[in-house]
Structures are given as C-alpha cells and as structure tokens.
N, C-alpha and C positions, 0 to 999 in steps of 0.2 A: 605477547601482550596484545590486549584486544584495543582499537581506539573508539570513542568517540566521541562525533562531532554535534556543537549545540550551536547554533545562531539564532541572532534576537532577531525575531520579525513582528513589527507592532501593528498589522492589516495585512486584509487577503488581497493584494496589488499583484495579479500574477505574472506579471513583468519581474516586479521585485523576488515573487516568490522561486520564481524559475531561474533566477540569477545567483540565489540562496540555496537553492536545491546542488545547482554548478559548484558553486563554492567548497558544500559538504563535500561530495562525492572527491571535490578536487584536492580538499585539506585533507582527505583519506588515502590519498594517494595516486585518484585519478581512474577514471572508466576505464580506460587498458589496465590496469595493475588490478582490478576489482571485476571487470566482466568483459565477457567476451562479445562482438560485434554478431548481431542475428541471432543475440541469446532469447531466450524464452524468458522471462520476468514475469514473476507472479506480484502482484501488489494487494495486501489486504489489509485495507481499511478498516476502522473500527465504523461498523454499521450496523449495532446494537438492536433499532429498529428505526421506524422513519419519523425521527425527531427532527424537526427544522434546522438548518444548518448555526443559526443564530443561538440554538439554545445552549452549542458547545457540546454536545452529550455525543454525537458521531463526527470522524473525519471532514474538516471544511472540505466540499468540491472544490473549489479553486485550491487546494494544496492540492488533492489525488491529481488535477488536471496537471499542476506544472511538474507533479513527478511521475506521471504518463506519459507527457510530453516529452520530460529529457530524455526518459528511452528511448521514445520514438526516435526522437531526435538521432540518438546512438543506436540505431539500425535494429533493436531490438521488437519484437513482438509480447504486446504486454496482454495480461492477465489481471482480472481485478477478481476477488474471487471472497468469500464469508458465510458464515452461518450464526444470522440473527436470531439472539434469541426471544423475541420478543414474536416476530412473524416472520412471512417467506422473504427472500435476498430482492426479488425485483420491485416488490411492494416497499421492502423499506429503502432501496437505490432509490426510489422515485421520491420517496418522501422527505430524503436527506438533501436532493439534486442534482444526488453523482452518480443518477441515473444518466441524465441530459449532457452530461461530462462523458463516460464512458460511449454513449452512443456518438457522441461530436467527432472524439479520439479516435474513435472505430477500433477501441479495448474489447476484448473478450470479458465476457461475466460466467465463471465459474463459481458453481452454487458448495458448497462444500455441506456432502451431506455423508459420508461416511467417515469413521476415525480409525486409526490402525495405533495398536501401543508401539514405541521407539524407548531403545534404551537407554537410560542417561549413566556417566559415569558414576563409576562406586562413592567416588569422595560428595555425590549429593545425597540427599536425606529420601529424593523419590529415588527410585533405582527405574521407572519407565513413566511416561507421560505419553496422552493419548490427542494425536495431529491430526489432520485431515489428511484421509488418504487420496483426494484430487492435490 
C-alpha cells in the first residue's frame, strides 16, 4: 500500500515550512527507511513559465528552498530540473524566483529536454507514458 502525507500550511514561513517538510518525510517513515545518505535527488517543480510566485500558477521558492534544503541537510546532492512549457527553464526559474533559491542552495538546474516512452502496467488504460530522459 502506497501512503500519503498531507499537512496544512497557511504561509510560506520557511522555518515553518522546512519543519513540515520533516514531518512528512518522518510520518512516512523517516529519511533512512525512504532514501539513502549522498543520494542524488531530483526535484521538479511545477514551473510552467515565469509567472510571479504570488499568482500561485508555479511552485512557491520558499517550498522548493526548504525541500532543497532538507536534502541537503541529509547529505544528499539535489537536482532541480523541468521543461516549461510556456519558454526556456532559466527564463522562467528567474521569473518565478526559484531561480535565486536554486543558485543560494547551490542546486543543480537540469533543463529536461528529451523524453523516452516507459512502460506502465497492463491493469492501466495507457500501457506507456513519455518521462524525461535526464
């Protein structure tokens, strides 16, 4: 059985939010039970194009930063990585201001510009769906 976890957060307080992000991970079972130390973590953001953070249409930077952060934190190397469809990934990072996150973090930006098909099980209606192959 798959779980998951939902908490209420009513602002981007990243004290708060990075203490919520802990929480999940830990109502899930905990960083040792889920990933492994000096893992590679890929994180992709919904960054559709470079809409203001305000308007709610892409990922708040203050969440991407305190779930960057707790990898770091956990020894991990993070990856922030999308393909907007609107314009190119560093125009719209800049536009949302998880560009200024990602360079703070010292996060890698991986642009995701090729797809490869993957196959999904019989019992769904697609039988493959098409991922980025970075």
């Amino acid at each position: 059985m798959q779980k998951v976890a939902i908490l209420k957060q009513y602002d981007y307080n990243l004290s708060e939010i990075k203490n919520k992000v802990e929480l999940t991970i830990n109502s899930l079972g905990g960083f040792e039970a889920l990933f492994r130390k000096k893992s590679r973590i890929l994180l992709k953001p919904n960054v559709l194009s470079s809409f203001a953070a305000e308007t709610c249409v892409t990922t708040n930077p203050v969440f991407l930063q305190a779930v960057i952060e707790y990898f770091q934190d956990n020894g991990c190397k993070v990856f922030v990585g999308d393909s907007p469809a609107i314009t190119g990934l560093k125009h719209a990072l800049k536009g949302t201001g998880m560009l200024d996150v990602i360079t703070k973090t010292g996060a890698e930006i991986v642009e995701f510009k090729k797809s490869a098909p993957v196959p999904i099980s019989e019992e769904f209606l697609f039988k493959k769906v098409e991922l980025a192959s970075e």
